[in-house]
C-alpha positions in Angstrom: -11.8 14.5 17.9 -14.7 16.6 16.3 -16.3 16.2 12.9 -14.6 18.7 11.3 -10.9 17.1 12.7 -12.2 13.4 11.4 -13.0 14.9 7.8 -9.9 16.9 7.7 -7.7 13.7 8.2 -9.8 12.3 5.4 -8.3 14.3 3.5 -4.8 14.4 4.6 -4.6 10.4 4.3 -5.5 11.3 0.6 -2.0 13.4 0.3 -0.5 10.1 1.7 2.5 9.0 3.7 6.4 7.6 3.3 6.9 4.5 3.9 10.6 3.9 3.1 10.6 -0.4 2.3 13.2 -2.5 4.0 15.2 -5.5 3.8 13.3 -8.5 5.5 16.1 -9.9 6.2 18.4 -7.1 7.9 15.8 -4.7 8.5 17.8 -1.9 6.2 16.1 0.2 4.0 15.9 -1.2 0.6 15.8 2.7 -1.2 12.0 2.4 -2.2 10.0 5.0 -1.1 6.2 4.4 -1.4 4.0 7.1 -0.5 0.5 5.2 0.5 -3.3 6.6 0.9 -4.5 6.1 4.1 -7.4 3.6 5.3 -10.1 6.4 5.3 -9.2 8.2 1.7 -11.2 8.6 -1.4 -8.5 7.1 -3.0 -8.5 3.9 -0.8 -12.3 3.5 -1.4 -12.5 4.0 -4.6 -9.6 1.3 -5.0 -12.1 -0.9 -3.0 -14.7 -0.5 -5.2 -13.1 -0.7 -8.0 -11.6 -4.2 -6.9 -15.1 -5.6 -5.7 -16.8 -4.4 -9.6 -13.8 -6.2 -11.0 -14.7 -9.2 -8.8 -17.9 -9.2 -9.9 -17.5 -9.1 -13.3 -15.0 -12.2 -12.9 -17.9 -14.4 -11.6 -18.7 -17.4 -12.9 -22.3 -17.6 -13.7 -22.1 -20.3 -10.2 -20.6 -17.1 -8.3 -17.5 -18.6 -7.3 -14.6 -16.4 -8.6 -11.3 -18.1 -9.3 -8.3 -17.8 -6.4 -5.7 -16.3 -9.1 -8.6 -13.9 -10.5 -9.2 -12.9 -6.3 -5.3 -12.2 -6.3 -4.9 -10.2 -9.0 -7.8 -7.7 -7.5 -6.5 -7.9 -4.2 -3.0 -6.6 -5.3 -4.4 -4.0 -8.4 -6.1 -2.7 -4.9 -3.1 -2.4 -3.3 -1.5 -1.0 -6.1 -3.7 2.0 -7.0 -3.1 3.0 -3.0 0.5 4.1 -3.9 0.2 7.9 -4.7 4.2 8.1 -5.9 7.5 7.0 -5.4 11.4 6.8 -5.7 12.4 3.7 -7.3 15.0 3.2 -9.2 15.9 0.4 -11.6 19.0 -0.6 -13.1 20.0 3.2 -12.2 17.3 4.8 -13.4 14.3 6.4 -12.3 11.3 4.2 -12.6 8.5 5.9 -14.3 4.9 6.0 -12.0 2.4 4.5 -13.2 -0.1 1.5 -12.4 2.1 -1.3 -14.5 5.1 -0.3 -12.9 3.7 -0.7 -9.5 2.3 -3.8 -10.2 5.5 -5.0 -11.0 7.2 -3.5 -7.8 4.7 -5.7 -6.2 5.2 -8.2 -7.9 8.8 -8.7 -7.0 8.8 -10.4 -3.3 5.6 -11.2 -1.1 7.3 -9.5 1.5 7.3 -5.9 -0.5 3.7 -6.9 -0.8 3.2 -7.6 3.3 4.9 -4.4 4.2 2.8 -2.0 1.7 -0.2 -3.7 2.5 0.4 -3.5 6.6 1.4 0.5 6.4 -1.3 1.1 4.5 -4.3 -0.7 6.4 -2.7 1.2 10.0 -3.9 4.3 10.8 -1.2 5.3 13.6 0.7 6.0 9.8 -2.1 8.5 9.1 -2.1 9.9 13.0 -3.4 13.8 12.2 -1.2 14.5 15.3 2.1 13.7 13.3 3.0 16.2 10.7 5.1 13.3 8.9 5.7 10.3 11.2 9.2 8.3 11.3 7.6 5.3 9.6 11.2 3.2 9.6 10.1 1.6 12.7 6.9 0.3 11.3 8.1 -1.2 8.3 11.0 -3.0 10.3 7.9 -3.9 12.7 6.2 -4.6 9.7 8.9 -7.4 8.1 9.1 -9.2 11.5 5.9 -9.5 12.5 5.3 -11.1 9.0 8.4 -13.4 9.7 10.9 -11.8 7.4 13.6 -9.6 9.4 15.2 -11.4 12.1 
């Protein structure tokens, strides 16, 4: 892989990928569609940044920073590396933005594990792959995090 290769993935992973979420327990998708930055985009970093200045500024003047304070970074993180989505809710289109996807997050740990595990793998962001069948991974996803059976 040469320079210029490594750079243009960079910039693809910032167009993101589908990750279609599924049932933990069945392994069938659920109808949310998530399109997630990749590990190496701008948007990523900046989302890392932005969660370790937020982390410092929740300090206490000892250092320590409270576990529900750590949390609440951690998935605000997560959250700004969705790009878009299809989500519905009570049969309508949920509206994009940050709040929302917060509260998507919100709704089951297991949402959380699957979001979190696509978007830290960079297979998902393989420059080789046009648009990778992701279904797989997000099945592999749920069971690996003892979910689907």
């Amino acid at each position: 892989m040469t320079l210029e290769e490594i750079m243009s993935n960079v910039i693809d992973q910032d167009r993101g990928r589908r990750l279609e979420i599924h049932d933990p327990f069945e392994g069938k998708p659920t109808g949310i569609v998530l399109w997630i930055a990749g590990p190496d985009s701008p948007t990523q970093r900046r989302a890392r940044i932005e969660m370790m200045d937020e982390l410092a500024e929740r300090a206490e003047s000892d250092g320590t920073i409270k576990a529900e304070h750590r949390e609440a970074a951690r998935l605000s993180c997560l959250a700004k590396c969705v790009l878009r989505w299809e989500v519905q809710h009570e049969g309508t289109d949920l509206a994009f933005n940050h709040r929302n996807v917060l509260r998507v997050l919100r709704a089951a740990e297991w949402l959380q594990a699957q979001v979190d595990a696509f978007a830290g793998d960079r297979r998902n962001f393989n420059p080789a792959l046009e648009e990778p069948d992701v279904s797989y991974r997000a099945t592999a996803v749920a069971s690996s995090v003892g979910y689907a059976r």
